[in-house]
N, C-alpha and C positions, 0 to 999 in steps of 0.2 A: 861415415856419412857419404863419403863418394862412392863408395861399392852400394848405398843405396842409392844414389842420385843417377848409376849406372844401369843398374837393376831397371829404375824407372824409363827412364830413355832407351833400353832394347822394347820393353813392353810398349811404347809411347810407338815406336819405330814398327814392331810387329803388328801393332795393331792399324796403324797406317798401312802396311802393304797389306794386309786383310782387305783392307776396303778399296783399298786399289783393285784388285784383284776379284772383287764380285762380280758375279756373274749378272751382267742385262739381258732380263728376256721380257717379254709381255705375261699381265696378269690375266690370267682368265675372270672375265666378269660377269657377261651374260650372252643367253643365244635366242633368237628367233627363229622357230621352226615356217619355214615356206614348204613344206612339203602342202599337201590337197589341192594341186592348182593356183596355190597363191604366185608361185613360180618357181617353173621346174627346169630344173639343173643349171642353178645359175653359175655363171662364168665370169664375170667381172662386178665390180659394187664398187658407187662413187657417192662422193653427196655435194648437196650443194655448199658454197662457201660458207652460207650463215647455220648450217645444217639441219634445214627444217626438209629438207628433200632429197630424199635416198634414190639412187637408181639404179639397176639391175637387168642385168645381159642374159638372156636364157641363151646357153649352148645348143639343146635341141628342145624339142617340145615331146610332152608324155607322152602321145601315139601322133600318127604319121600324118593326120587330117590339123592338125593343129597348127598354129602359125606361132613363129619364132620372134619374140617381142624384145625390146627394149624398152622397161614398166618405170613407174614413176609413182613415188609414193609420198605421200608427207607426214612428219613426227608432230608431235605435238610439245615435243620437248627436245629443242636440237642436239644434234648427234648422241640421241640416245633408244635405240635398235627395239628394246620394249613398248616406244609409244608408237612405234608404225602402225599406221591406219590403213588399211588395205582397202578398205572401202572408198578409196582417194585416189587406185587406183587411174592413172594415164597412160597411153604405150603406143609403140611405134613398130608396125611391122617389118620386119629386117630382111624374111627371106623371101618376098616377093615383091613386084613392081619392078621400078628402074634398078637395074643395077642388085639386084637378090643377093645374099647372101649364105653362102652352106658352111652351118658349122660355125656360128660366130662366137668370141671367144675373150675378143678385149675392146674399150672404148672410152675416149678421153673428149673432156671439152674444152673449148676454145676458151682464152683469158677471159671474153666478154661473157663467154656461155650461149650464145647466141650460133653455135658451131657444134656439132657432135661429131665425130670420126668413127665409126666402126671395123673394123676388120676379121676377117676369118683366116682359118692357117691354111687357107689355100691358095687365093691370088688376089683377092676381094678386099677395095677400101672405100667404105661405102662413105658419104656426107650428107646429113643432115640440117637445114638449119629451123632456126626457129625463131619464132616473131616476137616472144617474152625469153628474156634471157633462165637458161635453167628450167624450161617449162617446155616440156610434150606435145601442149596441147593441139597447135597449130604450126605442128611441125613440118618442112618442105623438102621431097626428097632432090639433090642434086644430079644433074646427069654423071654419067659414068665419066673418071677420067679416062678411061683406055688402056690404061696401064697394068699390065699383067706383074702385080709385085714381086711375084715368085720369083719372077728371073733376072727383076729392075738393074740397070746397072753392075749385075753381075759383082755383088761380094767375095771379094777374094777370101775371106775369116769362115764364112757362112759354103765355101767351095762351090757359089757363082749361083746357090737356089736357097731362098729364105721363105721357111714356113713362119710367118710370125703368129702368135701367140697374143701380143700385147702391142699396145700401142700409148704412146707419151709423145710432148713438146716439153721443149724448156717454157721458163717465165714470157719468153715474147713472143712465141712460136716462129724462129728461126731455125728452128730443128724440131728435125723427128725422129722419133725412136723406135724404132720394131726389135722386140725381142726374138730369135729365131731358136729353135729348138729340133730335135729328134739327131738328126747323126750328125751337123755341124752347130752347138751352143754358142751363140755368143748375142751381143749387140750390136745393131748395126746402124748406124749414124743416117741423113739426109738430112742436106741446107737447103733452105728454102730461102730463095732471094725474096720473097713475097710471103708475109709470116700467116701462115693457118691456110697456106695455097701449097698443095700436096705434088699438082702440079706444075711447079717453080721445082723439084727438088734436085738437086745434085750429091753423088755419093759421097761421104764425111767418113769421121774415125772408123773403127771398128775396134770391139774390145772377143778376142777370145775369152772363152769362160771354159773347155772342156779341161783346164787342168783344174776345176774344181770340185765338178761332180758329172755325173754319169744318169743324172734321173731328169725328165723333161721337163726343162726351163717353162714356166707357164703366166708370170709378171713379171713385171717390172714398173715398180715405182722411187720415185725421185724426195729429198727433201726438201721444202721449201727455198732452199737457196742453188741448188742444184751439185752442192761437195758431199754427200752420202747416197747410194743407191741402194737399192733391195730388190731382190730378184728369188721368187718364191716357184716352187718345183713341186711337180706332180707325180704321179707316177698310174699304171692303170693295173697294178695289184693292190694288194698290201701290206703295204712297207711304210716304214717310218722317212716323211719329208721335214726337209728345213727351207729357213729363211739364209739366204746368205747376202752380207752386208759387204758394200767396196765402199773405200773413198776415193773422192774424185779431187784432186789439189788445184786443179781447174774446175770452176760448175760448170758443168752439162758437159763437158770433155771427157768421155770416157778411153781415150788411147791413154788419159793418166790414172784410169780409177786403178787400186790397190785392194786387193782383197784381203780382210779385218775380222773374217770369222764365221759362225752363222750358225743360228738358233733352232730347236726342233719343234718344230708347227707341234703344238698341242691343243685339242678342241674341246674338249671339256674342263672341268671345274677341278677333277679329279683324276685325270687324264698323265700319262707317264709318257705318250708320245710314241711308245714304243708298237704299238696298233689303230691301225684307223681301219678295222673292217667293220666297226660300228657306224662311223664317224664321215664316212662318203672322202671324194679326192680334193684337194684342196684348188681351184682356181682362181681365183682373183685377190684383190688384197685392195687395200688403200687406207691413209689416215685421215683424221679428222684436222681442221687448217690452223690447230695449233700445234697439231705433233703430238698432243698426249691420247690420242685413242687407235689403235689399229680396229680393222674389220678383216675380217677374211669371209668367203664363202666357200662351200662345198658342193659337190652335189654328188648324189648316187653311186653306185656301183655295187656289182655281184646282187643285186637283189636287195640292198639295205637303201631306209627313207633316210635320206641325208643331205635333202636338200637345205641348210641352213646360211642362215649368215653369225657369225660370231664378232664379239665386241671384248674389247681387252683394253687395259689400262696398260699406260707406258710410265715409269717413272721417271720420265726425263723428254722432253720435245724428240720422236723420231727416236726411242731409245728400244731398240735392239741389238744388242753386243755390244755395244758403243755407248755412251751418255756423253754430249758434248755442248759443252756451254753458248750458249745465244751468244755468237760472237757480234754476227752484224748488226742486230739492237743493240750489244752494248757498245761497241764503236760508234756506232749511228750515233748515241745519247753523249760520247765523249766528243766527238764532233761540234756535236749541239752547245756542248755547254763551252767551248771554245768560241763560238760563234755568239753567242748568248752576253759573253765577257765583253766582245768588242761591241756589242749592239748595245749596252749598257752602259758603258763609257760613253762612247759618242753620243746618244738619248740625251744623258746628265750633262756634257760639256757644252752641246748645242744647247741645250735651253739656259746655260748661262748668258752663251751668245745671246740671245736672245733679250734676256735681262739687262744686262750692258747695252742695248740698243734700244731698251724700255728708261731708260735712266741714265742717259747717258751724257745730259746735262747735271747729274749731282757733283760736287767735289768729290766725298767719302761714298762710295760703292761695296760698301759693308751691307751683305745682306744678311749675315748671323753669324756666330763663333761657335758651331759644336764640333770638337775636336775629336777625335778617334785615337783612344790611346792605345796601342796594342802592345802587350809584354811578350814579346816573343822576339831573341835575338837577331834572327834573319830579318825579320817585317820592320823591328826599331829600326835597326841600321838603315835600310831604305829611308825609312820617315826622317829619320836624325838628318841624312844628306840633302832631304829636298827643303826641310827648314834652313838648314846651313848656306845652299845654293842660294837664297834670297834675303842674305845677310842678316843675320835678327838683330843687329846693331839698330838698325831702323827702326823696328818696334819690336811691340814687348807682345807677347801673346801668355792668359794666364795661366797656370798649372799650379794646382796645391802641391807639390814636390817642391816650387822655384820660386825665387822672391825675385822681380824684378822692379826695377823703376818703371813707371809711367810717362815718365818726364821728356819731354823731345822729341813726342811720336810722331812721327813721319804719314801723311794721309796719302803718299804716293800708291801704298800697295794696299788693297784692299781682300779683306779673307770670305770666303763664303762655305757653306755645308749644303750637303742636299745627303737625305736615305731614300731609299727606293725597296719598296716591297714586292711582288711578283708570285702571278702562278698559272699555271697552262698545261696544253698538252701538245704534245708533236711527236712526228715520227709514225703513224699510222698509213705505213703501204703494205704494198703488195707482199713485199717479202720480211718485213721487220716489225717487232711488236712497238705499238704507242708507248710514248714513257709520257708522266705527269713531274711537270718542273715546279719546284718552288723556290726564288729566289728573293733572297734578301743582300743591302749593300748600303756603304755609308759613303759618301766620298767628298771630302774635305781640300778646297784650294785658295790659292790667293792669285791675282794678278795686276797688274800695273798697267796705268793708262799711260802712255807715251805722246798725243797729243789731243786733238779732241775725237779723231776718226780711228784710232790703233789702241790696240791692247795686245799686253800678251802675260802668258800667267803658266802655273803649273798647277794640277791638282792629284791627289792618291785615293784611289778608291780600294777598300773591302770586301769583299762580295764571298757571299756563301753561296751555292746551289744545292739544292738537295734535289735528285731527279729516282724516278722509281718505273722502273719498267711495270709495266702492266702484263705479267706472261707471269706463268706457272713458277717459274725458279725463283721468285720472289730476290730479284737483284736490284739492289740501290746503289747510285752514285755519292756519295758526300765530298764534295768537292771547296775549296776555297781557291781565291785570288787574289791578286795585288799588285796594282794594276798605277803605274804611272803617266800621265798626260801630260805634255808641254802643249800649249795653243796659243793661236793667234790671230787675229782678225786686222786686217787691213782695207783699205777703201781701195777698189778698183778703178772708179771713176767718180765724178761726183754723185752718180745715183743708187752705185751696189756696194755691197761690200765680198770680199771673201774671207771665209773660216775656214782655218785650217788646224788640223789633229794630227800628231804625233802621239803611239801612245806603246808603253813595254808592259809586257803582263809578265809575271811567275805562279804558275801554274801547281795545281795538288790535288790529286786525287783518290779516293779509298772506295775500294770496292766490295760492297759485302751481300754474301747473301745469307738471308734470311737472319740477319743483326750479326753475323760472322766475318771478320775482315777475311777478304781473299785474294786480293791482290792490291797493291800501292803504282801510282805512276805518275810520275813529274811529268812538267809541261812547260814550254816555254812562248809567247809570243812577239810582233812588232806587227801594228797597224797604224792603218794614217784614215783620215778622214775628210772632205771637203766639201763646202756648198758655196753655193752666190743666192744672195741675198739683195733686193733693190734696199735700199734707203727707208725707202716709205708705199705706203701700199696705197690701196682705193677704197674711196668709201669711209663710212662711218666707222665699220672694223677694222680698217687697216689694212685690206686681203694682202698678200704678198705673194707672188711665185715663187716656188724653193726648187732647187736642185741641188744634190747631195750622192756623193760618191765613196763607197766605203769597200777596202782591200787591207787583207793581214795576211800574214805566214806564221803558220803555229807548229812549234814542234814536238811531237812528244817521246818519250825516255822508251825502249823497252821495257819488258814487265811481264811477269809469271800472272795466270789466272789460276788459284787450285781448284775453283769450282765451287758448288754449293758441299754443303753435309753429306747430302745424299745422293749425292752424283759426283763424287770425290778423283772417282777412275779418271776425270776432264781437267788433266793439265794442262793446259795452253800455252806455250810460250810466245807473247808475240813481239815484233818487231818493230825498231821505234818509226815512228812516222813523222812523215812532214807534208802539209799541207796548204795547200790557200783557198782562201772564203774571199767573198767581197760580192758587193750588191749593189745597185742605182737605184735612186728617188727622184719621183718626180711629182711634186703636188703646189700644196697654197699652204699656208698660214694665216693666223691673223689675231689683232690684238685690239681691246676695245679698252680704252681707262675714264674713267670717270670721276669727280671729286665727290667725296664722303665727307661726313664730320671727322676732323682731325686726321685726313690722310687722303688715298686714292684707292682706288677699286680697279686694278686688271683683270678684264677676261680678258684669255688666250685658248688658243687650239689650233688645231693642223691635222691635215690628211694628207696624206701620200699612198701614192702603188711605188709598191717596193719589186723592183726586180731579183730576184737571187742568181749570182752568176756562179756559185759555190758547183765546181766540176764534180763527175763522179771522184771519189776517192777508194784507189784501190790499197789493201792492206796484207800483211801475210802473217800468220802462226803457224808454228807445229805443234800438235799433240804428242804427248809422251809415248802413247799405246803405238801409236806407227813410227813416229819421229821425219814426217814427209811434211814438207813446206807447203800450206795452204795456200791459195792467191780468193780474196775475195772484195767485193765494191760494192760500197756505198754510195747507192746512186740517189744522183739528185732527184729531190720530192718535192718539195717548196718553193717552186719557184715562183709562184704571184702571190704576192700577198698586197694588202690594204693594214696601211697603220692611221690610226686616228687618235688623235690626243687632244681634250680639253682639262680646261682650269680654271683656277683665281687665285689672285693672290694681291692681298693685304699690305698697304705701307703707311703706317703713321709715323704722324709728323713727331711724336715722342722716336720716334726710332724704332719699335720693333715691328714686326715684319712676318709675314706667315704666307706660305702656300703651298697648295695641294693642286696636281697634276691625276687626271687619269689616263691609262695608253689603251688599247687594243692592237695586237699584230692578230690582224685573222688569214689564214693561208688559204687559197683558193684553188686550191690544186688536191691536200688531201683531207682539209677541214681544222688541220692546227693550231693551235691561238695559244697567245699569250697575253696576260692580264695583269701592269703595272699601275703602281699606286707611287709617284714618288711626291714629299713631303718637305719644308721646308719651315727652319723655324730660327728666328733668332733674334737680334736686336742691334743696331750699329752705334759705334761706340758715339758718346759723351768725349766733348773733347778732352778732357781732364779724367774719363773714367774707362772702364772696361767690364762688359758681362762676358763670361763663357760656359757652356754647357759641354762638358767632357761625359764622354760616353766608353765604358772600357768592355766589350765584348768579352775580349778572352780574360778577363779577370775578374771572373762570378758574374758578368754582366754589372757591373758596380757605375754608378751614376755621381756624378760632382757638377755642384754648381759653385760659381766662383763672380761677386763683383769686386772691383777695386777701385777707388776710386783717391783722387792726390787733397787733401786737406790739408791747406797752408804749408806744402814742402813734404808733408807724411802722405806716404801710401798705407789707406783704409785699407785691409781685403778681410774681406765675409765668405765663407765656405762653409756648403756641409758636403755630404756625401750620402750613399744608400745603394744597397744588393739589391738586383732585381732578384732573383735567383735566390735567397740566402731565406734559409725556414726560420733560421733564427732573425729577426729585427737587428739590421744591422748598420748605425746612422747615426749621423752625428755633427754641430756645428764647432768652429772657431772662429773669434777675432784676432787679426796678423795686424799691428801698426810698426810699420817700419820706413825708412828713407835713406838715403848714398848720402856719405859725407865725401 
C-alpha cells in the first residue's frame, strides 16, 4: 500500500510540474484584411476603453499623393476585429499642417481620451486634442513643442540619439515612454511634472534591452497595473520575430524590469512562426482592457498584401509567457471586506444606540432573545468568555442543552439580537476589476443601564462575506468573522450624548477559483467608533445632527496563491500586511413614534456623506517563475460616498417586538454601492417566563425555539427544533418540568 501511495504522489507531483511548466503564448482567432485602401501599412492599433472604436496609424500611404492618416473606426460588437465597419470611417491627417509628421509609427491616448500623442522615429511628437473623448471627429491640432526628441536630453542607454518607435504613459500620465530602436535598443523614461504635458518632461530611468535581441524594437506596451511589459520586434526581411516580456517589481519603473522570456509573433490560424514572407512586418500591438485579447498589426513588404490586423485570445489577463493572478483586485476585495466587517459592526451597534435612546424610559430593555450558537472550538470559547464576563449568576438565558432556574432574575442587564443581510458592488476603477458582495451576519448582545443617561454593554457578531470578482479568472472570496464589541454611551452635557465602540475581529479567508480552494489567509483586527448625538431633535420627526468617526488597523497573515486550474504556472507568495481604514460622517437622523392598538409605531432613518479616509495601501508578492519581490497599491477609490437608512419598528405592549432597517452606501466617485437589510425580532421577557429563538449556522443551519416559564416553584420549558438545510424532515418537540431544591 505505500509503494502505492508513493507511486501516486510522484505522478500527483509530475503532473504538477507539467503544468507549471506550460507554455503561455496567444491563441490565434481571427484576421481582418485592410489591404484596398481600407488602410495601408498600419503601424500601431488601439481601441477604445468600452471597445466599440478601433484606431489605426498608417506608416506611409500607398503612393506618394496620399495623405498619412490616423483612422477611426467602430465595431458593432466590442473588441471584436470581424464587426469593423469601415464605412464609419473618421481620420486625422498626420503628415501635413502644424507640426507634419514623416514616417509615423506609434500613438497613445490620454487617461481622459481627450489627448492623442503621435510620434515618428525621427524627431516628431505630434498632439492632438479632441472635443468628444476617443472621437476623431473634431479633432484640434496643437502647436509644435519645439523639441527635437532625437537628441532630447541626451540618453545615456540610447548613446545621447533616440529614434523612437512607440510611445506610452503610465496610469496618471507622469511619465512617458519612447521605445528607441536600430543600433542603441532600449527604453527610455520622461517625468512629466504636469501629467499628458510633454513639455514639463525631464529625463527618468532607462532600461537597456540590447542583451536581448538584435532585431528592431518596434512597441511597447504596459499591463494595466504597470508590473509586466511587452516589447514586440520587427525586422525588414524575413525572419521569424517575437514578443518579449519583462517584469517591472515597481509599475512603470523600468530600471527594475526583469526579463521573463518571449513568445514568437505567429499570424495565422496555422502558422509555425518560422516565416512571415506571407504575412507582411509586424508593428504595433495592444490589448483589449481586460487583458484577455491581444491585436497585433502588419503591414507589407517585398511585394506581399499584408496589411492586416490580427486578434488572439489570451488565457489569462496580459498572458504571454507569464499567467499571473489579479493580485490588485484580489487585495482590493480583501481590503474591502476588512472594511465591510468594521462598517457592520458599528451600522448594528449604533442603531442600538439608538434604540436605548428610543426607550429609554422602560425598566426591561429586552428587545428579543435570538441566540447564535456556533460549534466551532475557536468561535465557542470566544462566545463562552463574553457570557462568563457578565456574570450568568444574574440571569438565566435559555438553551435546550442547560436546565436553569428562572428564579431571581435580575432586569439590570438587558439582551438584544439583530441579522443583517447585504449585497452590492465595488471596486470598479481604473486599474482593478468590480467585485459583487454578498453579506450575511447575526450579532447577539446585552448591556446594562448604569443610571438613567449611561449604558454600557458587549455584543458578538457572525458575519459571512461571499464576494466574487467580476473578471475572467472567475475568483471568489468566502470569508467569515467574529467580531467582538464592548460600548458605551455617556451624556456629555445635558443635551448630547456620546457613543463610543471598541471592537476585535478574527478574521478567515478561502480563496478559490473557479470552486477550487487556492489559497487560505488569517486576519486579525481593533477598531473603535464614535458620535455625538443631541438629546432630542426638531420637529415632529425628531431631526437630529450626527457626527461619527470611524478608524481600525487590520492585520493580515502571509499566504501562497496557486492560481486558478488553468493558469496554475501563478504562484504568488505574498506578504503579510497591515493596514488602516477609517472614515467621518456627517449627516441628520430622525425618529417619528406614534401609538398603535396595543403598542407604538417607530419610523426612523438617516443620511450621511461619509468621507473615506482609507490611504493608498501598498503590498508586496513574489512569483515563483522569477522569485523578485513585487511592490504594488491599492489606491483609494471610494472616497465620497452617501449612506441612507430608513425603517420601523413594532413594540407591543404584550412584549414582542419586530423591525426591519434598509441601508444604501452609494459611492460617488466610482458608482459603488452597497444594499443592507438588517432585521429584528423577538419578545421581552414575562417577568416569571423566558422566550428564545436560537439559530445554529454551522450546525445544518438547525433552528430551536425555547419558552420557559416558573409555575408554582417548577420551571415549564417547551422546545422543538428543525433543519433548515436537512432533505430529510428533521423536528421535533419536548416538555422539561424541572426546579432547584
Amino acid at each position: 500500500m505505500k509503494i502505492i501511495k508513493l507511486l501516486l504522489l510522484i505522478v500527483v507531483l509530475t503532473s504538477k510540474f507539467t503544468i507549471l511548466n506550460a507554455e503561455v503564448k496567444p491563441t490565434f482567432n481571427k484576421e481582418f484584411d485592410l489591404t484596398g485602401g481600407v488602410v495601408d501599412h498600419p503601424a500601431d492599433v488601439k481601441f477604445s476603453p468600452d471597445g466599440k472604436k478601433v484606431f489605426l496609424l498608417e506608416f506611409s500611404s500607398g503612393n506618394d499623393t496620399s495623405d498619412v492618416e490616423l483612422i477611426q473606426f467602430t465595431l458593432t460588437t466590442p473588441f471584436d476585429i470581424s464587426s469593423i465597419d469601415t464605412s464609419t470611417k473618421v481620420s486625422i491627417i498626420v503628415d501635413a499642417g502644424v507640426d507634419p509628421l514623416v514616417g509615423p509609427e506609434g500613438f497613445t491616448f490620454g487617461n481622459d481620451g481627450k489627448k492623442v500623442f503621435i510620434i515618428d522615429f525621427n524627431r516628431k511628437l505630434q498632439v492632438n486634442t479632441l472635443e468628444t473623448a476617443y472621437d476623431l471627429t473634431n479633432a484640434t491640432r496643437v502647436a509644435d513643442d519645439s523639441i527635437d526628441w532625437k537628441n532630447y536630453l541626451s540618453p545615456t542607454t540610447a548613446g545621447g540619439v533616440i529614434e523612437q518607435r512607440d510611445i506610452e504613459f503610465n496610469n496618471d500620465g507622469t511619465k512617458m515612454f519612447f521605445i528607441d530602436s536600430w543600433s542603441d535598443e532600449s527604453v527610455v523614461t520622461y517625468n512629466l511634472s504636469t501629467p499628458y504635458d510633454q513639455t514639463t518632461a525631464t529625463l527618468g530611468p532607462e532600461l537597456d534591452l540590447n542583451d536581448v535581441n538584435t532585431r528592431i524594437l518596434q512597441d511597447i506596451e504596459f499591463d494595466d497595473d504597470g508590473t509586466r511589459m511587452y516589447i514586440i520586434e520587427s525586422h525588414t526581411g524575413v525572419v521569424e520575430t517575437r514578443t518579449y516580456v519583462y517584469k517591472l517589481s515597481t509599475p512603470f519603473d523600468v530600471s527594475t524590469g526583469k526579463y521573463v522570456g518571449n513568445s514568437v509573433n505567429i499570424f495565422t490560424a496555422d502558422g509555425d512562426g518560422e516565416s512571415e514572407a506571407s504575412q507582411g512586418r509586424p508593428l504595433g500591438m495592444t490589448f483589449s482592457s481586460d487583458g484577455m485579447k491581444l491585436y497585433r498589426v502588419t503591414y507589407s513588404h517585398s511585394g506581399n498584401a499584408s496589411d492586416i490586423i490580427y486578434e488572439y485570445d489570451l488565457s489569462c489577463p496580459y498572458g504571454i509567457v507569464i499567467c499571473e493572478n489579479d493580485t490588485l483586485s484580489n487585495t482590493g476585495a480583501q481590503i474591502e471586506f476588512a472594511k465591510n466587517v468594521i462598517r457592520k459592526n458599528t451600522s448594528t451597534v449604533f442603531k442600538r444606540f439608538e434604540w436605548l435612546r428610543r426607550n429609554e424610559g422602560k425598566k426591561n430593555l429586552n428587545s428579543n432573545n435570538i441566540n447564535l450558537n456556533i460549534y466551532n472550538p475557536v468561535l465557542a470559547s470566544l462566545k463562552n468568555k463574553l457570557k462568563g464576563s457578565f456574570n450568568e449568576k444574574k440571569y438565566s438565558q435559555v438553551s435546550l442543552g442547560e436546565k436553569k432556574s428562572i428564579k431571581n432574575k435580575s432586569n439590570n442587564w438587558s439582551y438584544w439580537s439583530h441579522g443583517d443581510i447585504s449585497f452590492g458592488r465595488t471596486g470598479d476603477t481604473a486599474t482593478s476589476n468590480p467585485s459583487e458582495i454578498r453579506v450575511s451576519g447575526l450579532m447577539f448582545g446585552a448591556d446594562k443601564k448604569i443610571d438613567n443617561d449611561t449604558f454600557f454593554g458587549a455584543a458578538i457578531r457572525y458575519g459571512n462575506d461571499n464576494i466574487e470578482l467580476i473578471s475572467s479568472n472567475g475568483l471568489k472570496l468566502d470569508t467569515e468573522s467574529l467580531t467582538l464589541n464592548l460600548y458605551s454611551t455617556i451624556p456629555v452635557n445635558n443635551n448630547s450624548n456620546l457613543n463610543a465602540l471598541l471592537g476585535v475581529s478574527l478574521l478567515r479567508m478561502d480563496q478559490l477559483y473557479s470552486s477550487t480552494l487556492a489559497g487560505e489567509r488569517n486576519g486579525k483586527q481593533i477598531f473603535t467608533a464614535i458620535n455625538l448625538t443631541p438629546e432630542s431633535g426638531y420637529g415632529n420627526f425628531n431631526i437630529m445632527p450626527t457626527v461619527k468617526l470611524e478608524y481600525g488597523i487590520t492585520q493580515f497573515s502571509e499566504y501562497t496563491d496557486f492560481g486558478s486550474s488553468s493558469t496554475t504556472n501563478s504562484i504568488d507568495i505574498h506578504e503579510a500586511l497591515e493596514f488602516k481604514t477609517g472614515s467621518v460622517a456627517a449627516g441628520f437622523k430622525f425618529d417619528n413614534s406614534i401609538e398603535i392598538n396595543d403598542g407604538k409605531l417607530s419610523r426612523n432613518g438617516s443620511l450621511e456623506y461619509i468621507n473615506d479616509l482609507t490611504p493608498d495601501i501598498d503590498y508586496k508578492f513574489k512569483n515563483h517563475i522569477d522569485n523578485v519581490t513585487t511592490h504594488k497599491t491599492v489606491h483609494a477609490y471610494a472616497i465620497n460616498n452617501i449612506k441612507g437608512n430608513v425603517g420601523f419598528e413594532l413594540l407591543y405592549e404584550s412584549g414582542y417586538t419586530f423591525a426591519l432597517n434598509y441601508e444604501r452606501i452609494q459611492g460617488l466617485d466610482y458608482g459603488g454601492h452597497q444594499d443592507s437589510i438588517f432585521f429584528k425580532l423577538g419578545h421581552v421577557r414575562e417577568e416569571e417566563s423566558e422566550f428564545a429563538f436560537n439559530y445554529k449556522p454551522l450546525n445544518n443551519n438547525q433552528m430551536e425555539l425555547s419558552y420557559v416559564k416558573d409555575v408554582n416553584g417548577f420551571d415549564v420549558k417547551i422546545n422543538s427544533n428543525y433543519s433548515l438545510t436537512s432533505k430529510i424532515p428533521d423536528y421535533g418537540a419536548n416538555i422539561e418540568v424541572s426546579s432547584v431544591f
